[in-house]
C-alpha positions in Angstrom: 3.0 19.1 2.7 2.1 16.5 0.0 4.9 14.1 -1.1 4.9 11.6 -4.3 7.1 8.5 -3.7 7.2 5.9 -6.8 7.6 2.2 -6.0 7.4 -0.9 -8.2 5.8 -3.8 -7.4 8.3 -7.0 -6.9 7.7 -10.6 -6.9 7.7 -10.8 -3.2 4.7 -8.7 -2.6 2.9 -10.7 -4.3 0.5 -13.0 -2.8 -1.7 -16.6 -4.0 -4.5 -14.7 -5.4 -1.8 -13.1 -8.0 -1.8 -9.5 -6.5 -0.3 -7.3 -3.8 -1.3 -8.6 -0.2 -3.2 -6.0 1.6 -1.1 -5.7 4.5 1.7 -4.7 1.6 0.0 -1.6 1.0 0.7 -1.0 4.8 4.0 -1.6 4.6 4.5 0.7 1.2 3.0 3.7 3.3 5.1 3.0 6.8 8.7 2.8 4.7 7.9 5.9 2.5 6.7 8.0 5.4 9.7 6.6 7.6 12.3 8.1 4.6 10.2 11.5 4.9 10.4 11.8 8.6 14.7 10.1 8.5 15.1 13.1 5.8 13.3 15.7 7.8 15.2 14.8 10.6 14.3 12.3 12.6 17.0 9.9 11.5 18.1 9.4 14.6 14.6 8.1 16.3 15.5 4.7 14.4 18.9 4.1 16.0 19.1 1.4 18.9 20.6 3.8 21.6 17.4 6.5 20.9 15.4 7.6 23.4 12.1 7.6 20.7 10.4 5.7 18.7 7.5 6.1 16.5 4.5 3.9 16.8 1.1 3.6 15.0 -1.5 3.5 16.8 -4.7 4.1 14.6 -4.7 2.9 10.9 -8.2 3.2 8.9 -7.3 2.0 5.5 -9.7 1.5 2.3 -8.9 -0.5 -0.4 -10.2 0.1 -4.2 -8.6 -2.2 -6.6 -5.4 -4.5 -7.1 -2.4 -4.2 -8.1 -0.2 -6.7 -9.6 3.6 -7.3 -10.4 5.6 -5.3 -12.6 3.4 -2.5 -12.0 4.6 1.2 -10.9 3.0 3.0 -8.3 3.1 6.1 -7.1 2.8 6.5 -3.2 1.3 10.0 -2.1 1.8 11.3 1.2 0.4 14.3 3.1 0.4 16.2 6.6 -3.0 16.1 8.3 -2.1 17.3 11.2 0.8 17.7 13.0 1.0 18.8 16.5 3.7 17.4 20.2 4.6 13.9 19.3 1.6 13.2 16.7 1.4 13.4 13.1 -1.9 12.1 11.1 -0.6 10.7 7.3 -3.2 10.6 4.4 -1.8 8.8 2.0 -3.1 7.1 -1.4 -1.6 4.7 -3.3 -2.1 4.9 -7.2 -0.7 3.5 -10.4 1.4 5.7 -12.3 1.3 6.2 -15.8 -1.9 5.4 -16.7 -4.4 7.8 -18.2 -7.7 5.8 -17.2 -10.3 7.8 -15.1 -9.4 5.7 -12.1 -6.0 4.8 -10.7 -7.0 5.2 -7.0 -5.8 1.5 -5.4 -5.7 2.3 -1.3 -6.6 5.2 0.2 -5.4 5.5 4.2 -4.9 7.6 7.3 -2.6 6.9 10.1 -1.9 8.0 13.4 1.5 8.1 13.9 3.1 9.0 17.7 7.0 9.4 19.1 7.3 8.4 22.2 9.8 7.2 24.6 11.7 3.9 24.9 
């Protein structure tokens, strides 16, 4: 399963050096995935009176080149494995729209676990 989220970079994710703060890109991957799982039902897991949560454990995250504000990126997610309480994400982060050779900003994969409260 590979999903393609777009996102636009605000103001706030913005940092002193003029481009979006690394742990941004973390957060970019953790919201889109979080709408995936909420859509494929898992909605519940992130109300206060659930018995689960989802925590993750393992992040190994690479990062190629900046981005900076105004620009449209395009979030892509996919299903490493899947198996219990586990899922493993790969997901890359990419500017949109642009034709250049390479558009490849963050590449990641994250461990991802349900477990009880």
């Amino acid at each position: 399963m590979f999903e393609i989220h777009p996102i636009t970079v605000s103001l706030s994710h913005i940092d002193g050096y003029g481009h979006v703060n690394n742990a941004v890109y973390i957060s970019y991957i953790q919201s889109k995935l979080a709408e995936t799982l909420v859509r494929l039902g898992y909605a519940k897991d992130w109300c206060q009176d659930s018995l689960f949560t989802w925590i993750i454990p393992n992040i190994a995250i690479e990062y190629h080149q900046p981005a900076y504000f105004g620009d449209v990126l395009q979030v892509t997610l996919g299903i490493e494995r899947s198996e219990n309480r586990e899922i493993v994400v790969l997901a890359e982060i990419s500017k949109s729209g642009k034709v250049c050779k390479d558009t490849k900003l963050v590449r990641a994969r994250m461990h991802w676990q349900r477990i009880n409260r």
